[in-house]
FIKE-463968 format. One record per atom (N, C-alpha, C): residue number from 1; x, y, z. Coordinates in pm, 1 decimal, always signed. Atoms other than C-alpha are relative to their C-alpha. Layout:
% residues N
<site NUM, <X, Y, Z>> ...
***
This chain:
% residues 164
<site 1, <+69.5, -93.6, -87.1>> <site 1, <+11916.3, +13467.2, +27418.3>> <site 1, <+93.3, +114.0, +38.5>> <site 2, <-45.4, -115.8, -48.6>> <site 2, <+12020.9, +13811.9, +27521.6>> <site 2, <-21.9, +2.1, +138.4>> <site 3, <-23.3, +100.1, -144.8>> <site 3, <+12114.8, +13709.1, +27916.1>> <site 3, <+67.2, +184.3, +48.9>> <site 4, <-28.9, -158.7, -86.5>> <site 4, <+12142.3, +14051.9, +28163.0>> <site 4, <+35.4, -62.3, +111.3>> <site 5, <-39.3, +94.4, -43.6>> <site 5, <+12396.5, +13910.9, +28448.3>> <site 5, <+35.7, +99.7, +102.0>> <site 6, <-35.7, -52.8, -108.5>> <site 6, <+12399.5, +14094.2, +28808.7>> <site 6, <+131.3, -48.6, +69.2>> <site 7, <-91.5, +7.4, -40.2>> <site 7, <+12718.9, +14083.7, +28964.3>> <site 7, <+71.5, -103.8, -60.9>> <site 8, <-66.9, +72.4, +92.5>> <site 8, <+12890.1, +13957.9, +28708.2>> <site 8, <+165.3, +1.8, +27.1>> <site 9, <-125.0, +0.6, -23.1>> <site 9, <+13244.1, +14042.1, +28833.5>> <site 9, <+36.1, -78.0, +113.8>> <site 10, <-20.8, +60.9, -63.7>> <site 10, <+13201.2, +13822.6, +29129.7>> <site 10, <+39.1, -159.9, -2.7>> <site 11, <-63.3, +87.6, +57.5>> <site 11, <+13366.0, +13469.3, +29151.6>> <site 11, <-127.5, -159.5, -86.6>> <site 12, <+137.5, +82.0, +89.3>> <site 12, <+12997.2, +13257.6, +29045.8>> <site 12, <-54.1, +121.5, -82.3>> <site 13, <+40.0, -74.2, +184.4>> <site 13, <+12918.1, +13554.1, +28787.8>> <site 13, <+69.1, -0.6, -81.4>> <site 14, <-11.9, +23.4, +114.5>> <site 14, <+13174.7, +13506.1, +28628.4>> <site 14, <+18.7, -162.0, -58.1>> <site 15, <-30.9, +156.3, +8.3>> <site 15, <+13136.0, +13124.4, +28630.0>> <site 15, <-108.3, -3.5, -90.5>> <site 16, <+96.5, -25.6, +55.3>> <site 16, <+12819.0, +13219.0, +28497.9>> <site 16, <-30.8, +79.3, -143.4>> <site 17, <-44.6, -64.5, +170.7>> <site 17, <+12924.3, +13488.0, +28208.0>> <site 17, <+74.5, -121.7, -62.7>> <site 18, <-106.0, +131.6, +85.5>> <site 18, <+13163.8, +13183.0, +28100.0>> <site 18, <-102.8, -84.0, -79.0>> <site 19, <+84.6, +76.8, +63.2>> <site 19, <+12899.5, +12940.5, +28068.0>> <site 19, <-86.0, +67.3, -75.8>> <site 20, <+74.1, -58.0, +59.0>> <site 20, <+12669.2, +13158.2, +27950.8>> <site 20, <+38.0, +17.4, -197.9>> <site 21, <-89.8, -11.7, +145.8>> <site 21, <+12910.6, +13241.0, +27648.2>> <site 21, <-5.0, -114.1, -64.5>> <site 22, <-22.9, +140.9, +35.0>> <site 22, <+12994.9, +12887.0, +27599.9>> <site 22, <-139.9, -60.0, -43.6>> <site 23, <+137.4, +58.5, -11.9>> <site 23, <+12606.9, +12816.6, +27619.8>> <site 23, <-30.5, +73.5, -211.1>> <site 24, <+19.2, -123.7, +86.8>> <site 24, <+12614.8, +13089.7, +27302.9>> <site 24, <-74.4, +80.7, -37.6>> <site 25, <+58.2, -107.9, -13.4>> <site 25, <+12422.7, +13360.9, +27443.2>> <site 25, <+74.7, +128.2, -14.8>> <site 26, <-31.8, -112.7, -22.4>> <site 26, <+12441.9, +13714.6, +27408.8>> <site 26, <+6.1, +48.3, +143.5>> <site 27, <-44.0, -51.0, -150.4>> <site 27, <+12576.6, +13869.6, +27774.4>> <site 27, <+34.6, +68.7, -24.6>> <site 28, <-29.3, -210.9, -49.4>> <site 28, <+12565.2, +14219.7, +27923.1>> <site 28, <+57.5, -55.8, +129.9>> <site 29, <+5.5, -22.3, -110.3>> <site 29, <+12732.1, +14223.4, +28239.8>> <site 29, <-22.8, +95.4, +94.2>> <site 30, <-26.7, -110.0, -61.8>> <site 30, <+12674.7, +14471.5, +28487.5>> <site 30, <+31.0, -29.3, +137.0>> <site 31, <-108.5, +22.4, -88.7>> <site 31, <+12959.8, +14499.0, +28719.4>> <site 31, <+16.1, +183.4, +68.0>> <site 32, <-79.2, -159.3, -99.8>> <site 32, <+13105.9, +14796.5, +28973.9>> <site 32, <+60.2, +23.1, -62.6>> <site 33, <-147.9, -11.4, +60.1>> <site 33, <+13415.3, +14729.5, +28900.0>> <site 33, <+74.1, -86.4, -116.6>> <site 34, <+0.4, +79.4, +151.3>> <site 34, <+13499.0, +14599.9, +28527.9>> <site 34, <+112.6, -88.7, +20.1>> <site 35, <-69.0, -3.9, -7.1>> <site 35, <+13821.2, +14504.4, +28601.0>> <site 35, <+26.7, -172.6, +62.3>> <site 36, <+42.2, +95.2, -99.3>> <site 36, <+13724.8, +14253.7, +28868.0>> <site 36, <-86.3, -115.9, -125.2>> <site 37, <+71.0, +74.2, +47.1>> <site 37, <+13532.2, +14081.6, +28553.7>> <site 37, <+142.1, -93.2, -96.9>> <site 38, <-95.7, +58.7, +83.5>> <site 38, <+13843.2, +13971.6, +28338.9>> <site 38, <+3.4, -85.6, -142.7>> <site 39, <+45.1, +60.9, +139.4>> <site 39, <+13648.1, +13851.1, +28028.8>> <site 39, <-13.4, +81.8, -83.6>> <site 40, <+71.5, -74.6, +120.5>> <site 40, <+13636.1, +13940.0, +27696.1>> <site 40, <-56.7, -103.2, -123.5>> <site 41, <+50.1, +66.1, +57.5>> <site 41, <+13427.2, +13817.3, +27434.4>> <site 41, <-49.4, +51.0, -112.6>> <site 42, <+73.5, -83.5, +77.5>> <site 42, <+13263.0, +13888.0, +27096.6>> <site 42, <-149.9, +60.1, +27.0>> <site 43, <+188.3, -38.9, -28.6>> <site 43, <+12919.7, +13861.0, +27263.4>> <site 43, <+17.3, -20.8, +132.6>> <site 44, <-41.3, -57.0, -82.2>> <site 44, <+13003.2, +14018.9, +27582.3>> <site 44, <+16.6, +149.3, -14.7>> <site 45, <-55.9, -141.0, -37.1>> <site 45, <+12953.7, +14367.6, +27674.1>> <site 45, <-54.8, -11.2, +161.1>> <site 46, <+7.4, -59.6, -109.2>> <site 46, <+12993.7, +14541.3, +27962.6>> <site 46, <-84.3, +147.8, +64.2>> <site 47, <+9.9, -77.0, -28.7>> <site 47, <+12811.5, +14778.9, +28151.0>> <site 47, <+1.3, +63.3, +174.8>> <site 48, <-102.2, -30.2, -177.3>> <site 48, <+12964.7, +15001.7, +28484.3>> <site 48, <-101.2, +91.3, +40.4>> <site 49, <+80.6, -69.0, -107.8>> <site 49, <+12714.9, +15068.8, +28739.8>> <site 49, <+8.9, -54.3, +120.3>> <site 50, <-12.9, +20.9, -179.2>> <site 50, <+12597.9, +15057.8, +29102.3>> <site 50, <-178.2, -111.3, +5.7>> <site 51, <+150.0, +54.7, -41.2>> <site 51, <+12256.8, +14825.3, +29139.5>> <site 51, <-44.3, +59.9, +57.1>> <site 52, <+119.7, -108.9, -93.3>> <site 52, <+12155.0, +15089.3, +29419.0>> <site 52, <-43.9, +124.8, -85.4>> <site 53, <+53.3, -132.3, +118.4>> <site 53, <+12113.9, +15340.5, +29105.8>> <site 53, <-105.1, -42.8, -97.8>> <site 54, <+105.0, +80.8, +87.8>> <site 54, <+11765.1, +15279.4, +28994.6>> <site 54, <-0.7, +30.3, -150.8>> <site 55, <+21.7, -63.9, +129.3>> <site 55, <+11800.5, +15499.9, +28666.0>> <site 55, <+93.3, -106.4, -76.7>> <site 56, <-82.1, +125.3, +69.5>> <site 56, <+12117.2, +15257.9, +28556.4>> <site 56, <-60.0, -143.0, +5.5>> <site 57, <+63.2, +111.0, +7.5>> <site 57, <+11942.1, +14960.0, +28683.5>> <site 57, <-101.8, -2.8, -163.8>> <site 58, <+44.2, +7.7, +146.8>> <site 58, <+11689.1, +15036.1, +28398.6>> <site 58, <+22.8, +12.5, -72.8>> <site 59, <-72.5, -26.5, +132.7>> <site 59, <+11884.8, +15162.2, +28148.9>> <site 59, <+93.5, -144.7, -8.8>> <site 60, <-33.1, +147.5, +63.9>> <site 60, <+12045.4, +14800.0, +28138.9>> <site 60, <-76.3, -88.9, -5.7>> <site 61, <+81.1, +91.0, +25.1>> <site 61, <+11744.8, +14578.4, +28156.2>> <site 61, <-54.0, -23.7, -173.3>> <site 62, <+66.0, -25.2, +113.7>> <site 62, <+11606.1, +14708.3, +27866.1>> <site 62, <+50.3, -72.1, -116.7>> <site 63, <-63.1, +92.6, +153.9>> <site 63, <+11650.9, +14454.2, +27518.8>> <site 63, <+47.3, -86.9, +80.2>> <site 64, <-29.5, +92.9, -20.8>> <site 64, <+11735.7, +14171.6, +27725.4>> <site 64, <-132.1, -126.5, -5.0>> <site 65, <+119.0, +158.6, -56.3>> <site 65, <+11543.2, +13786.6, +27754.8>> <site 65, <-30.9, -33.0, +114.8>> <site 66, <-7.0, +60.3, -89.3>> <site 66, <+11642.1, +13732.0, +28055.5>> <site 66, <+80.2, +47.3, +119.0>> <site 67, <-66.9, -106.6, -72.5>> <site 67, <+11764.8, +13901.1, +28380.1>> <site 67, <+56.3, -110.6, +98.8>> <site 68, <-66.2, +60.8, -61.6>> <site 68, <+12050.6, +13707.1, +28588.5>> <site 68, <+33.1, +37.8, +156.3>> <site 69, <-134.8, -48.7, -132.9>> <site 69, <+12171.2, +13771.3, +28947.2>> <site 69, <-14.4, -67.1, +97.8>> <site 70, <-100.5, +73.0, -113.2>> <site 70, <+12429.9, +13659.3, +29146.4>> <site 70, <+101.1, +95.2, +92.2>> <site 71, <-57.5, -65.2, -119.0>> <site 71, <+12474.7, +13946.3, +29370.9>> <site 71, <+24.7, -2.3, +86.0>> <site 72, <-31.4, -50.9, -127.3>> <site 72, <+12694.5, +13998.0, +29658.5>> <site 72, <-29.7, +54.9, +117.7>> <site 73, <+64.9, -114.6, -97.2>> <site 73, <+12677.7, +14162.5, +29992.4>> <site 73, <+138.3, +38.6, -35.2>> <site 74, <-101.5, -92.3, +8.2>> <site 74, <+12877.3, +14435.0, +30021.0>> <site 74, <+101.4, -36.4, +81.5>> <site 75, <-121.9, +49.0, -73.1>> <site 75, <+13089.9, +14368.3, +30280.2>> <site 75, <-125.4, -115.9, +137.0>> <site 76, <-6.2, +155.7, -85.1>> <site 76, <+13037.4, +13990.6, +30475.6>> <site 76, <-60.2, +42.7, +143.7>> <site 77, <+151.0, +39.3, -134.0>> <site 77, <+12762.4, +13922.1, +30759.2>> <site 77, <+1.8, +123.9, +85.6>> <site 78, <+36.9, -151.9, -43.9>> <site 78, <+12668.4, +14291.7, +30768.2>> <site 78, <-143.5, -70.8, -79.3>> <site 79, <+110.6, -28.0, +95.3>> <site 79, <+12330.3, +14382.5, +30621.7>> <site 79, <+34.2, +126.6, -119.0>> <site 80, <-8.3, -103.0, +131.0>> <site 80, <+12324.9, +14547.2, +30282.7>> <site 80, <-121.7, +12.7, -72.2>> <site 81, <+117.9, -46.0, +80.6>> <site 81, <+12031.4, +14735.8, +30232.3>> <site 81, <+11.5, +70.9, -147.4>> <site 82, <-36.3, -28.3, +124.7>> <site 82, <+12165.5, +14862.4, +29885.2>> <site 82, <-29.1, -120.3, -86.0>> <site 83, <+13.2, +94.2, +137.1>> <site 83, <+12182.0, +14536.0, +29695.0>> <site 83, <-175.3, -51.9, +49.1>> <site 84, <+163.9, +49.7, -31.8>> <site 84, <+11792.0, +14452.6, +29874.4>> <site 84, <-61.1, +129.4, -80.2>> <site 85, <+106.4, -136.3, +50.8>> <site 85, <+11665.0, +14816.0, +29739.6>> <site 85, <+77.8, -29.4, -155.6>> <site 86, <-77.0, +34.2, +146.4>> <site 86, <+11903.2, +14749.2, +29351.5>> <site 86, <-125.1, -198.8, -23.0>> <site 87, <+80.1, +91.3, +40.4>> <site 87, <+11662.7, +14378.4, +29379.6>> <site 87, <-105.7, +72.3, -24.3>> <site 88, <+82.9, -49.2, -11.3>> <site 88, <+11387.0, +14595.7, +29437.8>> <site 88, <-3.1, +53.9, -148.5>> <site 89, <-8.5, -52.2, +141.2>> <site 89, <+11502.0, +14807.0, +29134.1>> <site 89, <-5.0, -84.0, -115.4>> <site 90, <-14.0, +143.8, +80.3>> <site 90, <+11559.6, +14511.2, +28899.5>> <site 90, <-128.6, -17.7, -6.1>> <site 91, <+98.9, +51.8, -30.8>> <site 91, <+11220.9, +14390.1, +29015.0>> <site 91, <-83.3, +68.5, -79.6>> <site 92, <+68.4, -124.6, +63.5>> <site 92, <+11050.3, +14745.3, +28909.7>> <site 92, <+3.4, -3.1, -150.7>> <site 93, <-11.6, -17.4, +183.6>> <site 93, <+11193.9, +14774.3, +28560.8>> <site 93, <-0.5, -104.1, -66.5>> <site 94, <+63.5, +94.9, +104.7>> <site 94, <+11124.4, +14437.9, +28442.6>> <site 94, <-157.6, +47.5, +29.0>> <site 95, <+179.0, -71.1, +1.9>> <site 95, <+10770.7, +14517.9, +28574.4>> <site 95, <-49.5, +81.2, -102.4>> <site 96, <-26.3, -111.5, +93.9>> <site 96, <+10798.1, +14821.7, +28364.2>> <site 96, <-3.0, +10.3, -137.9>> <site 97, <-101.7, +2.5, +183.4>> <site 97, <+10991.8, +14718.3, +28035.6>> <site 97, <+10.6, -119.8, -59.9>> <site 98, <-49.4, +104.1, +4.3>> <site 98, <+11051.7, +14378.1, +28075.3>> <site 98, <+138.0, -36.3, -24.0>> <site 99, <+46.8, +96.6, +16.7>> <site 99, <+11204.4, +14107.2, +28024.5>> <site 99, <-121.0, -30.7, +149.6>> <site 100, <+69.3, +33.4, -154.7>> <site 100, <+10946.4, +13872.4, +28269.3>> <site 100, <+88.4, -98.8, +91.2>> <site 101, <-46.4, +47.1, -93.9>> <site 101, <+11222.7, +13631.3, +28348.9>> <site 101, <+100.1, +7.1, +71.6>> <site 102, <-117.2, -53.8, -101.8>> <site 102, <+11463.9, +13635.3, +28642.0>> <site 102, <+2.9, -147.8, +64.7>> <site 103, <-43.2, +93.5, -76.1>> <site 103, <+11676.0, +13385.5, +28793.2>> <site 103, <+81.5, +122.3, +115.9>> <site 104, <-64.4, -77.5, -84.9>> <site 104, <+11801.9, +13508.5, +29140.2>> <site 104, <+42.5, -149.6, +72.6>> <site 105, <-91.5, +68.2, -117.9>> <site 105, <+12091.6, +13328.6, +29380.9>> <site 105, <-22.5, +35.0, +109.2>> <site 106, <+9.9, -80.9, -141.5>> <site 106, <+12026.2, +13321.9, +29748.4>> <site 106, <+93.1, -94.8, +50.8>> <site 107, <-111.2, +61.0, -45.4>> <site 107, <+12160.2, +13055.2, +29960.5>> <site 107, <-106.6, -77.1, +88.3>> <site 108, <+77.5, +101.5, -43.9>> <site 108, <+12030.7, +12737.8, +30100.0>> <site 108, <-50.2, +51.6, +181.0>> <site 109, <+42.3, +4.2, -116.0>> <site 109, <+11992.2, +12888.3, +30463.0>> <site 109, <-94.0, +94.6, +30.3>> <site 110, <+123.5, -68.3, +20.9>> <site 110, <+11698.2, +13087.6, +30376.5>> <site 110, <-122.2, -48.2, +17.1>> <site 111, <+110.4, +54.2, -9.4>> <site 111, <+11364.0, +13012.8, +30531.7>> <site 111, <-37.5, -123.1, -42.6>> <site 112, <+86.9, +180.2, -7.7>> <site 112, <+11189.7, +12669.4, +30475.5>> <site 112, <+144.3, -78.2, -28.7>> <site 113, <-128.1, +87.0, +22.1>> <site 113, <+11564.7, +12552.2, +30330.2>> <site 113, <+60.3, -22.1, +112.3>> <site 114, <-38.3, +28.4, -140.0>> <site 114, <+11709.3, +12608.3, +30682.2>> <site 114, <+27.6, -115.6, +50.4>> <site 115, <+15.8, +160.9, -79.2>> <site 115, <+11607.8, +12259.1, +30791.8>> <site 115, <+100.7, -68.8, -33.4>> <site 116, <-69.5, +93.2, +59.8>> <site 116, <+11778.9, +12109.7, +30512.6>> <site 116, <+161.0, +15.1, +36.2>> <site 117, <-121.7, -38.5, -25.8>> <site 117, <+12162.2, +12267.0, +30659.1>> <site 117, <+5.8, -89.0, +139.1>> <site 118, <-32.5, +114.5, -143.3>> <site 118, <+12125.8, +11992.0, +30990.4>> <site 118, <-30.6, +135.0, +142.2>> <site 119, <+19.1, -124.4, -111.8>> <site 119, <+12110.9, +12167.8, +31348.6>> <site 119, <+97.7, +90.2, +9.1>> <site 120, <-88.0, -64.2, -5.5>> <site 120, <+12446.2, +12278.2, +31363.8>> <site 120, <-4.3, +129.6, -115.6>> <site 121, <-34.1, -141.3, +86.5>> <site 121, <+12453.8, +12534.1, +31065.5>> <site 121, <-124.7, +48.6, +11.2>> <site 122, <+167.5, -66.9, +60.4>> <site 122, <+12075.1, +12575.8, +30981.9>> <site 122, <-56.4, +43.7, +160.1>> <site 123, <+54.0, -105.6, -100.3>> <site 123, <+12000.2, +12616.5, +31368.5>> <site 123, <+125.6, +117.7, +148.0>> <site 124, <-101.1, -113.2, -60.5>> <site 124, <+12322.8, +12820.1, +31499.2>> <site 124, <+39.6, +94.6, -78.9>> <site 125, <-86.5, -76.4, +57.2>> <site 125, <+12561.5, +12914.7, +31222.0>> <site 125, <-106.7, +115.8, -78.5>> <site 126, <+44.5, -64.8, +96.9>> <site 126, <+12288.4, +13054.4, +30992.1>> <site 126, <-113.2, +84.0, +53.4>> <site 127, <+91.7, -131.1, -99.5>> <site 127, <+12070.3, +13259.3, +31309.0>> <site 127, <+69.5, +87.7, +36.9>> <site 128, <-81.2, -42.7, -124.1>> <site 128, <+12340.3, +13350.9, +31483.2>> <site 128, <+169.5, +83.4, -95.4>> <site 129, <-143.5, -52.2, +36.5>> <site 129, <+12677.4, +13450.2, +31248.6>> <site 129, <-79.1, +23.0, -148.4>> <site 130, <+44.7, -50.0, +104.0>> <site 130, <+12450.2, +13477.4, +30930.6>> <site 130, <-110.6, +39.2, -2.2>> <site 131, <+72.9, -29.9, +0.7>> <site 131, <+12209.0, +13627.7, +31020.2>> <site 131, <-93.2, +139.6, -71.5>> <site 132, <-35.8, -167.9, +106.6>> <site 132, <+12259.8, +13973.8, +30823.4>> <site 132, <-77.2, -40.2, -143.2>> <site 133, <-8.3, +52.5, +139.3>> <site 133, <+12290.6, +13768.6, +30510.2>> <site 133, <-133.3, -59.5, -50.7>> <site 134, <+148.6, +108.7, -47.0>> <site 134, <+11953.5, +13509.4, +30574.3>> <site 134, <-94.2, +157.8, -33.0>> <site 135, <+135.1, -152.6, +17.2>> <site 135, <+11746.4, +13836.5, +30651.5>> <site 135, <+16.6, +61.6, -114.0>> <site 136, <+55.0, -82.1, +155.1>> <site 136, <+11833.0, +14007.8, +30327.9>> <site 136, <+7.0, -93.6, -88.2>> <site 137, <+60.5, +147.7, +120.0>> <site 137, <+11794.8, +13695.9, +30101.7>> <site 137, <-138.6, -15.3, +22.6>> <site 138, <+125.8, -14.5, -3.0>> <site 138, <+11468.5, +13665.4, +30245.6>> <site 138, <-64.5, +119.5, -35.7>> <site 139, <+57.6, -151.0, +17.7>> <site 139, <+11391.1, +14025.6, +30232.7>> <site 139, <-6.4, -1.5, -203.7>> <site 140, <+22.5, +11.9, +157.7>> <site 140, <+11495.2, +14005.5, +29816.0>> <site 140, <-67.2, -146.4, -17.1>> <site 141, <+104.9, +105.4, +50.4>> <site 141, <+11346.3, +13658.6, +29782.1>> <site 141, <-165.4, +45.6, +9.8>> <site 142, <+108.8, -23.1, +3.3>> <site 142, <+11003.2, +13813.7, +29927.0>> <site 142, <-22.4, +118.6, -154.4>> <site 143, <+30.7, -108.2, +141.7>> <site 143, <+11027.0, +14120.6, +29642.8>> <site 143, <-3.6, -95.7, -128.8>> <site 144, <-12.4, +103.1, +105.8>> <site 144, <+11112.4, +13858.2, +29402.8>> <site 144, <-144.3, -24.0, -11.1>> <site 145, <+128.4, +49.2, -4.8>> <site 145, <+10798.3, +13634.0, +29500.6>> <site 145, <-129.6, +81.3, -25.7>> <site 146, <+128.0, -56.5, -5.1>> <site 146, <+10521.5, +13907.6, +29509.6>> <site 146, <+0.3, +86.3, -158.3>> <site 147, <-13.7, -61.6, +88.4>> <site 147, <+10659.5, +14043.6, +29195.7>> <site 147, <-109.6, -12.6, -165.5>> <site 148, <+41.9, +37.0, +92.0>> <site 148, <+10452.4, +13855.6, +28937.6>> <site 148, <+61.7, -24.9, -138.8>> <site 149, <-70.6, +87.0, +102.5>> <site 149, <+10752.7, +13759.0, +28715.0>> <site 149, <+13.4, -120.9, -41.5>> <site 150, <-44.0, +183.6, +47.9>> <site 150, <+10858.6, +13440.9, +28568.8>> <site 150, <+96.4, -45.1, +74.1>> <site 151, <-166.0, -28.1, -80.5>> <site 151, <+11131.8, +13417.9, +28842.1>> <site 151, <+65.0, -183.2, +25.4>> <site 152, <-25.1, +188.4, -7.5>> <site 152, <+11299.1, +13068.0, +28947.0>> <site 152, <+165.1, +66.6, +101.3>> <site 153, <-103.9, -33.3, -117.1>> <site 153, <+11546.5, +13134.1, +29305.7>> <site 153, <+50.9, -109.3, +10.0>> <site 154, <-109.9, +109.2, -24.3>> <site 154, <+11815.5, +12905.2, +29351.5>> <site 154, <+86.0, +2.6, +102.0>> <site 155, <-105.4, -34.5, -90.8>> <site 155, <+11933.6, +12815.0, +29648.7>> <site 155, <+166.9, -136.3, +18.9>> <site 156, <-108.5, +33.7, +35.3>> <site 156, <+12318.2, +12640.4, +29625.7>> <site 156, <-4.2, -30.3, +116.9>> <site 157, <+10.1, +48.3, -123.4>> <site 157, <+12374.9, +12426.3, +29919.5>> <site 157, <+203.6, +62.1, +47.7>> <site 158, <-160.2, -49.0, -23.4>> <site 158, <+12767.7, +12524.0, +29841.8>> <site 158, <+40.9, +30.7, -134.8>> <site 159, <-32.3, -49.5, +126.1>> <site 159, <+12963.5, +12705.7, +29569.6>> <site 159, <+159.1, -30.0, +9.3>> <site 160, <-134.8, +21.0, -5.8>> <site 160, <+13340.2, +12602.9, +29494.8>> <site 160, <+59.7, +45.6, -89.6>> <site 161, <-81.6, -19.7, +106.1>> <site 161, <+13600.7, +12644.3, +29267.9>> <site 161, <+29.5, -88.2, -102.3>> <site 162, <-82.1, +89.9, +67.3>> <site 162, <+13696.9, +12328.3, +29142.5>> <site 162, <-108.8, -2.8, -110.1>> <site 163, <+70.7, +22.6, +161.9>> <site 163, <+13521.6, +12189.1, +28801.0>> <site 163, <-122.1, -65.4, +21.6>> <site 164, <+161.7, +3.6, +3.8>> <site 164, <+13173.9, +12174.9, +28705.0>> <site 164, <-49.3, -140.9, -1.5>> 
***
């Protein structure tokens, strides 16, 4: 499959370009900053944009199977209406061009999951110190949902380093 991989320079995209490779798909990444991605591959390219640029957003969807992301916030338990309006974009130009499917990463303390984080995180840490983060996961999970893609959201109860 030809695999289109949102924030691919971050530390689960590129856990994700790896496997992906290993899986032996074709991968585009599109990254900010290339640099920050540290892979090279025969079936691996790169392409350097901003997700809040809808014209680049589409100009990389296009010829893929399958649209990936594991985008960031910009900077930590702010709100980042850029990567919610770049889902939005994503959202549009598969609409558009296709592909229809999309996997998107949010995070287990997103609406109905909430419960499942106990009282302490799901009813303090994740109202109250993540609350930035929660609201725009929901905000791109709703664009997601009404979108009429093939989509499939994943929410990760925790993400680490150590081995798979």
């Amino acid at each position: 499959m030809k695999l289109l991989i949102f924030g691919a320079s971050g530390a689960t995209g590129r856990a994700l370009v790896s496997a992906a490779l290993a899986e032996g798909h074709l991968v585009t990444a599109f990254v900010r900053t290339p640099r920050k991605l540290a892979i090279s591959h025969d079936r691996l390219s790169v392409i350097v944009g901003d997700v809040a640029d809808c014209k680049a957003v589409e100009g990389a969807i296009a010829g893929h199977d399958a649209v990936l992301s594991c985008l960031g916030v910009g900077v930590p338990l702010k709100h980042d209406a850029a990567v919610i309006a770049g889902i939005g974009f994503i959202v549009e130009a598969m609409q558009r061009s296709g592909p229809t499917r999309l996997i998107y990463q949010s995070f287990l303390g997103v609406r109905d999951s909430r419960r499942q984080l106990g009282p302490l995180l799901g009813g303090i840490v994740v109202p109250l110190v993540l609350r930035h983060e929660a609201a725009d996961h929901e905000a791109k999970e709703r664009l997601i949902a009404r979108s009429g893609l093939d989509w499939t959201i994943v929410r990760p109860p925790k993400l680490g380093n150590g081995p798979a």
